[in-house]
Structures are given as structure tokens and as C-alpha cells.
N, C-alpha and C positions, 0 to 999 in steps of 0.2 A: 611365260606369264600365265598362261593356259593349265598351265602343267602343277602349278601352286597349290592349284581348287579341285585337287583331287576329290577328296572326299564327296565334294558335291557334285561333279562331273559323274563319277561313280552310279550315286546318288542316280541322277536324272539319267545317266545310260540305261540304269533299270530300269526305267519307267518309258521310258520313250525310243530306246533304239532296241527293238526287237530280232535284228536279223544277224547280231552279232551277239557273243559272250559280252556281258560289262565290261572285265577284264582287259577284254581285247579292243573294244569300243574308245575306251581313255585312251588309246594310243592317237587318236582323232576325235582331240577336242573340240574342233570348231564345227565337227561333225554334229557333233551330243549338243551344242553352244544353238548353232543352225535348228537343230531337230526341236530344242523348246520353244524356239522364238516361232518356228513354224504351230507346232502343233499341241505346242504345253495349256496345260492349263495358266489362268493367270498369275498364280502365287505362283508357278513352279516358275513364271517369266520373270516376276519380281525379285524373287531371292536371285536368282542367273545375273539381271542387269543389278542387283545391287551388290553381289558379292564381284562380276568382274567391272562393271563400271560401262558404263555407254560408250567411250570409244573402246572397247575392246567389242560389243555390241556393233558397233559402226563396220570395223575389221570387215566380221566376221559377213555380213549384211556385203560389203564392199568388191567380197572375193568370195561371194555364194557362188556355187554350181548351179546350171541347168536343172532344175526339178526339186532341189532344194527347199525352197518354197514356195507355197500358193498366193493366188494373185493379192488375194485380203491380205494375208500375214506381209508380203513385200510392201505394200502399201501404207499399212501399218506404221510396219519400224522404220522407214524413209520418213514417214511424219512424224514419230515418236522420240525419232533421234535428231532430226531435225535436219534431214539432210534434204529433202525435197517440199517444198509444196505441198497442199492435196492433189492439185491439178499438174504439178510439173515432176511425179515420179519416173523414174527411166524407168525403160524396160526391161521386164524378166530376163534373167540370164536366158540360154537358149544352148543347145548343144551345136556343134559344127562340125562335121564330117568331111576329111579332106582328103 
């Protein structure tokens, strides 16, 4: 599904995932998906939820990594998507070392 919205994936890998090639970035779109809802500006969060659609947003929010995002931006889209509360968001992923 991910994989459709090349162009703009592309697009916002430029601008927001720094520590990889673009290129190589759209091979992990929920990464690039993740990285705007985290840290984009607004339009660049608009066009993302309007060109994949809020449950693809939900996903992506559902099956975040540890460090993914900050506590505002989780808070956020739990309430923007309509998945929590203001008061009843779960908690940040967390990393677990076994």
C-alpha cells in the first residue's frame, strides 16, 4: 500500500530522514510515514495523511518503535486519529532488552 506513494515518500525521505540515501530510505516507508508525523512540518503532515488516509496513519502510529516519536507528536496522533482520549493515550513504545 506504502509502496504506491513513491513519489512522495521519496519526496519527504528528502527532507526528513537524514541518516540514510532517499533511495534507500523508501525501502522503509513507515519509517519516512513515522518520521513526518514525528517531526514534519504541518503541510508536509497534511499531504502524508491525505494522500495515505488515516488508517494507514493509525498502522503506522500502532506499530511505532521505541524512539520513533516524542511524547507531543504520540499524543497528538492518538487524538487526531481518534484512537485515544486526551487523558487516556498509552504509553510510548519503549525498547526491551532480553
Amino acid at each position: 500500500m506504502l509502496r504506491s506513494h513513491c513519489d512522495l515518500l521519496l519526496e519527504m525521505a528528502r527532507k526528513y530522514i537524514w541518516w540514510m540515501p532517499p533511495e534507500e530510505a523508501v525501502e522503509y516507508p513507515t519509517r519516512i510515514v513515522a518520521q513526518v508525523m514525528n517531526t514534519g512540518i504541518f503541510r508536509d503532515s497534511a499531504r502524508v495523511a491525505e494522500s495515505l488516509g488515516d488508517d494507514c496513519l493509525r498502522m503506522v502510529l500502532k506499530t511505532a518503535e521505541a524512539g520513533q516519536f516524542n511524547e507531543r507528536s504520540w499524543h497528538y496522533w492518538h487524538y487526531r486519529l481518534g484512537l485515544a482520549a486526551p487523558d487516556q493515550v498509552p504509553p510510548m513504545p519503549v525498547r526491551r532488552f532480553e
